[in-house]
Structure formats: C-alpha cells, structure tokens
C-alpha positions in Angstrom: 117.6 88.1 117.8 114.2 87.0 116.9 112.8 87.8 113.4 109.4 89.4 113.6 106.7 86.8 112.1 104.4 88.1 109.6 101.5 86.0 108.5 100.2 86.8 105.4 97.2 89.0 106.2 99.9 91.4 108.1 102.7 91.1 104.6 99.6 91.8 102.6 98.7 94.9 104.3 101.9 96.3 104.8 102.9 95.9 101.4 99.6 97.8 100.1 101.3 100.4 102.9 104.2 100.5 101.3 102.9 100.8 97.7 100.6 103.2 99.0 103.6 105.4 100.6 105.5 105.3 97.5 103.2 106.3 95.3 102.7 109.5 97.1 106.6 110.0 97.5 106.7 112.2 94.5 105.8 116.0 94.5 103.2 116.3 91.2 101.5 112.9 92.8 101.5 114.6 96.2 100.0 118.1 95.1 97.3 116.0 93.1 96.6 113.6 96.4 96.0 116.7 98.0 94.1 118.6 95.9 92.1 115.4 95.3 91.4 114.9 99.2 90.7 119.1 99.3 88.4 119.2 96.2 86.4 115.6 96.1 85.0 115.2 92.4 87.5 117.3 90.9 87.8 116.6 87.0 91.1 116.1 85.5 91.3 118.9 83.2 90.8 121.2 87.1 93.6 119.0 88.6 95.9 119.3 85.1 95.1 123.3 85.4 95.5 123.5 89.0 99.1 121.5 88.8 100.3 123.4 86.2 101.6 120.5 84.3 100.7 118.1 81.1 97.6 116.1 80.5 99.6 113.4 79.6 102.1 113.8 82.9 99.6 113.8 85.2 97.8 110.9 83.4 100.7 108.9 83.9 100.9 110.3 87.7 97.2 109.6 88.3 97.1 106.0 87.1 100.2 105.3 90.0 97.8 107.0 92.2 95.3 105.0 91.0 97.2 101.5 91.4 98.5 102.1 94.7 94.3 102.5 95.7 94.5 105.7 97.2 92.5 107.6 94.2 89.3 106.3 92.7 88.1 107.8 89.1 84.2 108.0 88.7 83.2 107.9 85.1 80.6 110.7 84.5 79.0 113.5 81.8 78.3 116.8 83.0 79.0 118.7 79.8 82.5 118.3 78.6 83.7 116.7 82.0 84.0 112.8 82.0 85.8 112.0 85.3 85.7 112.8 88.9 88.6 111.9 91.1 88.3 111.1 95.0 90.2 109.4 97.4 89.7 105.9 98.2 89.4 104.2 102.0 92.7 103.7 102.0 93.2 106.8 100.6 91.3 108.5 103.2 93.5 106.5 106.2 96.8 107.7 104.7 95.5 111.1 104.6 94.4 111.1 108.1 97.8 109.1 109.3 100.2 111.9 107.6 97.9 115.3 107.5 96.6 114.4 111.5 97.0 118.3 112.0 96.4 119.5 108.3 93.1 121.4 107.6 91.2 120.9 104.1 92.2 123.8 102.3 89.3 126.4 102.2 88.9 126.8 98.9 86.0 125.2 96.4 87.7 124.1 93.7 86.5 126.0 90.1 84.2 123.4 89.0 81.9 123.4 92.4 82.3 127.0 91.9 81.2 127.1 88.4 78.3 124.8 89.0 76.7 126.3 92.1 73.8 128.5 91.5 74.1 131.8 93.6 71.5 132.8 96.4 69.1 135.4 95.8 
C-alpha cells in the first residue's frame, strides 16, 4: 500500500483544516461561529449576551476562534463598543463546506437594530 504524498503546500493547508475544524468542535465556540457568520460586526458584549455565558469564557473561546483564522476582530468606537467580530475567508469556506443547506438566521442582531434609524 502506497502512502499518499503530501508536499508541503497540501500538509500546510490541511493542517490549517484541521486547526480550523477543531477549533469549532466545541459548542460555546460553535454558537459564537454562528452567530458571528449570522450577525457580521457583532460586538462582544452582543455575542457574551446572546451566549449566555462569561466575558472572560468567551474571551478565551474567541481568541481559539481567532487563532484557528476563522474569526477576525475589527478594532472600532461607536460609543461604548470597541470590537466587531466577522468571519475570516477561511472562515467564510468552512461555513459554506458544513452549513451548504443552512440559511442565515433572519434575525438582525440588537446592535444593527439599535443603530438603524426607522422610516418615516
């Protein structure tokens, strides 16, 4: 039986595959994958409310997220609210790969909500 030759481009990506799987193999980094991917730009405090759990649990959580590249933080001010989470490309491809059938879910997260002006 032959073994299968990998050159390094082909290890290389298939280990950021694997790390990438991993990461998202636990259910509080799952939810907040998905709620990321559902609500681009989401702030943390929205993602800590919306999970239900600890600033500093999901902190821990996001910064797996964020070292497997499939969540990117955006540093900004808009009041009180200093980050934005989105997914990444890779993010994005691992989304599409395991969610092929999976629709966004409909609703607008709080903050787009809170910072949208009504029509008149």
């Amino acid at each position: 039986m032959q073994k299968p030759h990998l050159t390094l481009d082909t290890e290389t990506e298939l280990l950021d595959q694997l790390r990438a799987y991993t990461a998202l193999d636990n259910p509080i980094r799952l939810r907040a994958y998905i709620l990321i991917h559902d609500a681009p730009g989401l702030p943390f405090r929205e993602i800590v409310k919306d999970l239900g759990v600890e600033s500093g649990l999901l902190a821990y959580h996001v910064a797996v997220l964020k070292a497997a590249n499939v969540i990117q933080v955006d540093y900004q001010r808009s009041g009180r609210e200093t980050t934005a989470y989105r997914l990444t490309k890779r993010g994005e491809e691992i989304y599409t790969a395991m969610f092929r059938k999976r629709r966004a879910h409909p609703r607008r997260s709080r903050v787009e909500a809170r910072h949208s002006t009504p029509a008149r």
